[in-house]
N, C-alpha and C positions, 0 to 999 in steps of 0.2 A: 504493500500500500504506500503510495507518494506521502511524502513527509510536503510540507509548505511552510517559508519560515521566511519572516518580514522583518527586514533592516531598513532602518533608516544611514542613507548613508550621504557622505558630505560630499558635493559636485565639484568642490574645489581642490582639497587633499585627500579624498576616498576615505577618511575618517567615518569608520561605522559605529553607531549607536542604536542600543533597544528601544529607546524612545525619539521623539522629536522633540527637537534641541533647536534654540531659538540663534543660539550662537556656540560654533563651533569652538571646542575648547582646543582644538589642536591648531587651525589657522586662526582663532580671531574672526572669520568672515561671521558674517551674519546672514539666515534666511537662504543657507544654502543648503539644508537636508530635504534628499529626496526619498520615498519610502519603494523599495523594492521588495520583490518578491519572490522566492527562490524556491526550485520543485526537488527535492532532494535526488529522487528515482531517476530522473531525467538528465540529471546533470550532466554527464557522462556520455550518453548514449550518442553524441553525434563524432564523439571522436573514440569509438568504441574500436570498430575497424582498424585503427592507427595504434592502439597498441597491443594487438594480439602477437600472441609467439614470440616475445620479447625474450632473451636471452644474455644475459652477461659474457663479455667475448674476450681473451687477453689482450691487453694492448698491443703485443707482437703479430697480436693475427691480425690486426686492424690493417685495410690496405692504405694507403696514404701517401707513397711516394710518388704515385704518378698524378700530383695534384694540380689541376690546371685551373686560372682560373678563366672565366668568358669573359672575352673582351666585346664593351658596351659598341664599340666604334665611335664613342663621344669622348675626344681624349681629358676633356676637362669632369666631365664624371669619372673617369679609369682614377683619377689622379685624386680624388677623392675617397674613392672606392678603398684606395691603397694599390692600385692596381690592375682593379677588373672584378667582377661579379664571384662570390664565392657560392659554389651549388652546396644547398640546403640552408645559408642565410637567411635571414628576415630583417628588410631594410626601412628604414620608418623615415621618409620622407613630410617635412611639414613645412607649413610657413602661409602669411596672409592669403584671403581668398585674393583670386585675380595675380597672385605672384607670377604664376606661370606651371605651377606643381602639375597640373593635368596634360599640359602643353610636352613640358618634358619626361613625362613617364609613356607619352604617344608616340614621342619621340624616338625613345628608348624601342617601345615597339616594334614600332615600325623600320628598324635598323637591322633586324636577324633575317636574312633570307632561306638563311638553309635550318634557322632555330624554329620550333612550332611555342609561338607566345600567348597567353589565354588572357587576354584585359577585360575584365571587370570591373563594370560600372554602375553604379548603384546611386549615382546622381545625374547622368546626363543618358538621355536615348540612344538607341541605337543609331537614330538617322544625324545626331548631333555630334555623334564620334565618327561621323561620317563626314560631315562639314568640314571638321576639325581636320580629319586626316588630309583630307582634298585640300587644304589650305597652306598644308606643312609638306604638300607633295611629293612625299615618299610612299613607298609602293612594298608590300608583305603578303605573301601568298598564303604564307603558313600563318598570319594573326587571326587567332578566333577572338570575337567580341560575344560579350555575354551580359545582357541588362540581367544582373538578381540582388536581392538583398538579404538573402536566405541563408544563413551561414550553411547549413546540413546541404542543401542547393550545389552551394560553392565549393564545399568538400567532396560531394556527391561528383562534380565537373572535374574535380584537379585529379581523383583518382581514376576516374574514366578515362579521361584524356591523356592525361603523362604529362602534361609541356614541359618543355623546358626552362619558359619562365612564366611567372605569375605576375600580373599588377591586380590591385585592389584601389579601389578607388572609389570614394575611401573609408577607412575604415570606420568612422562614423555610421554611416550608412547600414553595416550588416549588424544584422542581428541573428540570435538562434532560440530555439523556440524552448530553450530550457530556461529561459528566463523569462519574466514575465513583466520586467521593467521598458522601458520606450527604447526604440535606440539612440543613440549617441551618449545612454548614460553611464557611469564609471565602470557597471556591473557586466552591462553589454559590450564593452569594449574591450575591460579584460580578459573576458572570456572567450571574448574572439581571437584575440590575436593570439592568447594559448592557444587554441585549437588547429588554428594556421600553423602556429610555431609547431607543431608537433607533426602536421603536416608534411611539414618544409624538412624537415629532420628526419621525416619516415622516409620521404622519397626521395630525399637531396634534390629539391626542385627551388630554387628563388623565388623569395616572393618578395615584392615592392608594398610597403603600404602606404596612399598618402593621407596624410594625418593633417585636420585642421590645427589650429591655436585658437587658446582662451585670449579675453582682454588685455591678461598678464604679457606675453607673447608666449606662454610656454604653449608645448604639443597636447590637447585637451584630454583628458584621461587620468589624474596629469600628466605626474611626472612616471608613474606606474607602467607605460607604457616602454617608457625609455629602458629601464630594467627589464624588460622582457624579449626585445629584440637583439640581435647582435648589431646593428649598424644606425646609428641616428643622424641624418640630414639635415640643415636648417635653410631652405628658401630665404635670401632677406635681398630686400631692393626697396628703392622708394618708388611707389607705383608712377610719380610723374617722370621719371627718370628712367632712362630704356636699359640700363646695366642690371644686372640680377648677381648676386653672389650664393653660390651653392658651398655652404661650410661645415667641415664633418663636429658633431658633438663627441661622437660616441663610437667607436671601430675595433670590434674586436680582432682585425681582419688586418690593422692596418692603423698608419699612424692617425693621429688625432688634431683637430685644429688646420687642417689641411684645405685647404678652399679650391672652387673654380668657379669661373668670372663667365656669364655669358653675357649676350644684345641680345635685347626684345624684339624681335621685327614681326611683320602681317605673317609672315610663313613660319611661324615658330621661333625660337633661341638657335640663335648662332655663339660659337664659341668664340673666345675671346683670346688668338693665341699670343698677343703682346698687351698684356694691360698696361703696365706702363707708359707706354706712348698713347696711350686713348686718353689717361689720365691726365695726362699736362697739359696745359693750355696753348693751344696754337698759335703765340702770335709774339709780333719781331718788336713790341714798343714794350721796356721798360716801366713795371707799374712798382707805385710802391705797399708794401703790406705782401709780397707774395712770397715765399719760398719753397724750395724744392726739397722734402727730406724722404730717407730711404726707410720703408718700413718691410716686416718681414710677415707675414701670413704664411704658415705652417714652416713649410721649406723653398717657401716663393718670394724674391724679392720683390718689391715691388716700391715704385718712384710716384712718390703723388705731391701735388701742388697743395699746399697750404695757406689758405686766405686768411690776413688779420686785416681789420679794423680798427683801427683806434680815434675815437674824439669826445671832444668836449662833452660832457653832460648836464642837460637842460633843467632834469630832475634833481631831486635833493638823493636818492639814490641811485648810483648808477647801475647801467644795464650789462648783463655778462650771458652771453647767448654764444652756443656752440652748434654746429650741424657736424656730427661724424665723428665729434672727440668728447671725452668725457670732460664733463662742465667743473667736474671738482679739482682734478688735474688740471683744468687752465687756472682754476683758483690758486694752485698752490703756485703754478709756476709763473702766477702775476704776483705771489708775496714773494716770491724770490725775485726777481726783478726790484721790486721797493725796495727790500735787506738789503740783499746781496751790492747791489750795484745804484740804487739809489736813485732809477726813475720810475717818477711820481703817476700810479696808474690809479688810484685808490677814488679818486674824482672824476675818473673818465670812460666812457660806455666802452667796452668791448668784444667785438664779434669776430667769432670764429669760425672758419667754414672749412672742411676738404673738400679740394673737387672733387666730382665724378659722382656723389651721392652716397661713397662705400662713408662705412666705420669702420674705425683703427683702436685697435687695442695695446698697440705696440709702443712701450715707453722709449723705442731709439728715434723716434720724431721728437721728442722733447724740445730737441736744437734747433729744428726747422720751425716750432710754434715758436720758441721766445724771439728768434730771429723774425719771422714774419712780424709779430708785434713791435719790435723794434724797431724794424723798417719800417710800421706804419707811423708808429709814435713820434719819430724825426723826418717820417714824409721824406722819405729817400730811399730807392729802389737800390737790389742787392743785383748783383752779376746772376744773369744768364746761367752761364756756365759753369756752377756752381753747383753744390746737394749736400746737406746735413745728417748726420747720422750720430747718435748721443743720445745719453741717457742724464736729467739734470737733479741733482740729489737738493733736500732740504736748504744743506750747506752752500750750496751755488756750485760744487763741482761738476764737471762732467764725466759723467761716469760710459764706461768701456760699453760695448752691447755685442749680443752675440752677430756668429756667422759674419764676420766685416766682409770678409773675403768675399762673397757672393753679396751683396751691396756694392762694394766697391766693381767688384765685374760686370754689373746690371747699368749701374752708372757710367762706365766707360763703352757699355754697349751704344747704348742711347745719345754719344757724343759729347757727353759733359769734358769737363777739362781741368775740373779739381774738386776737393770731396774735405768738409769740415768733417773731424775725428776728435775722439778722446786720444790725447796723448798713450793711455794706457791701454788702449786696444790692441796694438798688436806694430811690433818694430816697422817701419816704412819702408827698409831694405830689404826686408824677409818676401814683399811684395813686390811681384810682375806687371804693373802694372803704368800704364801713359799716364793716369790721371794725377793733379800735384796732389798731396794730401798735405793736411794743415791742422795739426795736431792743436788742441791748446786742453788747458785742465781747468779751469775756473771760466763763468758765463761772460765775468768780468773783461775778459778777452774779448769778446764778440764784437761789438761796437766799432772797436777801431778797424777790425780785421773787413767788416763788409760795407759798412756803410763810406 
């Protein structure tokens, strides 16, 4: 006889409780308990088939050396991937609606000619994954499309069929009927993407899931999802801005923090095999506020223009506005400016922008923000041919940053002709390199050196 047993559980951190709770004691949120309902008898039964004949096997008998992985043909996903598609993986791509998540998992599809790929859609029609395709004008013999929302359906198709990859799209969307909560809630999600996971493991078949995001930006579920997959994706781009960054969270498969840079265009994502040069601004007139520093995403250098602002403020407090950098780091490194070196910013609005629309997490642009501000603050434009790379401590020194050696090569690619340095990075003669490099240890250096 079915057992039934009702939780109330929290939509934000999956925090479950016996009653309804007006506010959750694990996040703080308020008015987030939803009450589900769970069939005991049934739990099980749609991934019943997936683990019959199960056997404990020695590690020596395991076959493994002949491990390959599948190459996407998209080199800027391989290079996230770690490489390329690991078979029996579960890969949790997410990020805002309208990012492009459905555009490149179509993408990915539609790229296998001799691969039989099963897409799964459970938001858009079949005549709509139809449009889509015809618009991104790539051609798959072997892609089956399938409108279902049914997880036992969907389980039912991947072991009929075999393919050799799966998209889910997304996983919001499915549901299975051993639960008797809505879909898209904590209970129906987790339990799907177990049931895939165990899928994907049973037959070493890949599967993609794409995963919306809450308010918060996290992947909705929440974070519960993230733990259950082997590979986590994150979508990020400003949607008026046609650049997209696909950057890895989570890779059991492969290193982590690892990025790839596509363009939005009518016919899908195109990759983006030099970002750096799309990054700088095009043009031969010396402006002042601009500089050029080297920052690094995963094991990609990469060269981005840096916009300061600096003037007078109208207000009795002034304004501190960042787009792409974090707002507390330009705080600190406008009170090191004041300290250290003794110009007066503390009365004066200023704005901060990266080009190109991306975010930088990397403290070796430090050098290129204070210098950008610098050159606006004295309204005098720095050299062209020039790029920054430093890291800037409490104290005003500048501190050493990793990998120079590949900054310094990306810069001399691109044509520059000298490269600001921590003294302490690494000897100037140990390096191969045309470009002058221009060591100094204190911020207090800067001024005279560019301006």
């Amino acid at each position: 006889m079915s057992k039934t047993k009702s939780v109330y559980i929290c939509q934000s951190c999956s925090f479950q409780s016996a009653k309804l709770l007006g506010k959750c004691p694990s996040c703080n949120e308020w008015n987030t308990f939803v009450e589900e309902t769970f069939t005991k008898s049934n739990s099980s039964s749609s991934g019943k088939s997936l683990v019959q004949n199960l056997k404990p096997v020695r590690l020596s008998e395991i076959e493994g050396n002949n491990f390959t992985r599948i190459n996407t043909h998209i080199d800027e996903l391989n290079r996230v991937l770690g490489g390329g598609i690991v078979p029996g993986s579960v890969v949790l791509i997410g990020g805002e609606p309208g990012i492009g998540k459905s555009t490149l998992m179509l993408q990915l599809a539609l790229q296998f000619n001799n691969l039989t790929v099963l897409y799964i859609s459970g938001e858009e029609s079949l005549y709509q994954i139809k449009l889509r395709a015809n618009r991104i004008k790539n051609a798959n013999e072997n892609l089956l499309v399938l409108n279902e929302t049914s997880l036992e359906s969907v389980i039912n198709n991947i072991e009929t069929i075999k393919p050799d990859l799966v998209v889910v799209d997304s996983i919001q969307t499915i549901q299975t009927d051993s639960l008797e909560s809505i879909p898209g809630s904590i209970s129906q999600i987790k339990e799907c993407t177990n049931l895939l996971l165990k899928c994907a493991k049973h037959h070493s078949i890949p599967i993609f899931l794409v995963g919306h995001i809450n308010k918060d930006g996290h992947i909705a579920g929440p974070k519960a999802l993230e733990h259950i997959v082997d590979v986590v994706l994150q979508f990020e781009g400003d949607l008026s801005n046609q650049y997209r960054i696909l950057r890895t969270l989570k890779n059991r498969f492969g290193p982590t923090s690892e990025i790839g840079i596509f363009e939005m265009f009518s016919d899908g994502l195109h990759e983006v095999i030099n970002p750096s040069e799309l990054l700088l601004s095009q043009h031969d007139d010396f402006y002042s506020g601009t500089a050029v520093g080297s920052s690094l995403e995963g094991n990609r250098p990469l060269l981005i223009e840096v916009q300061a602002l600096v003037g007078n403020s109208p207000y009795g407090t002034p304004q501190r506005t960042t787009n792409g950098f974090d707002s507390r780091r330009m705080n600190m490194l406008l009170a090191v400016l004041e300290k250290r070196m003794g110009i007066k910013v503390s009365g004066k609005d200023v704005f901060l922008n990266i080009a190109g629309g991306i975010k930088i997490n990397d403290t070796g642009i430090d050098l290129a923000v204070i210098s950008a501000i610098i050159s606006s603050g004295f309204d005098s434009s720095i050299a062209k041919k020039i790029c920054f790379a430093g890291e800037v401590s409490l104290t005003g020194e500048v501190r050493q940053v990793s990998k120079i050696e590949q900054r310094i090569r990306e810069a001399e690619k691109l044509g520059f002709e000298s490269m600001m340095i921590s003294k302490f990075s690494i000897k100037k003669e140990s390096i191969k390199s045309k470009l002058k490099l221009i060591t100094i240890s204190n911020v207090s250096e800067i001024p005279k050196l560019i301006l």
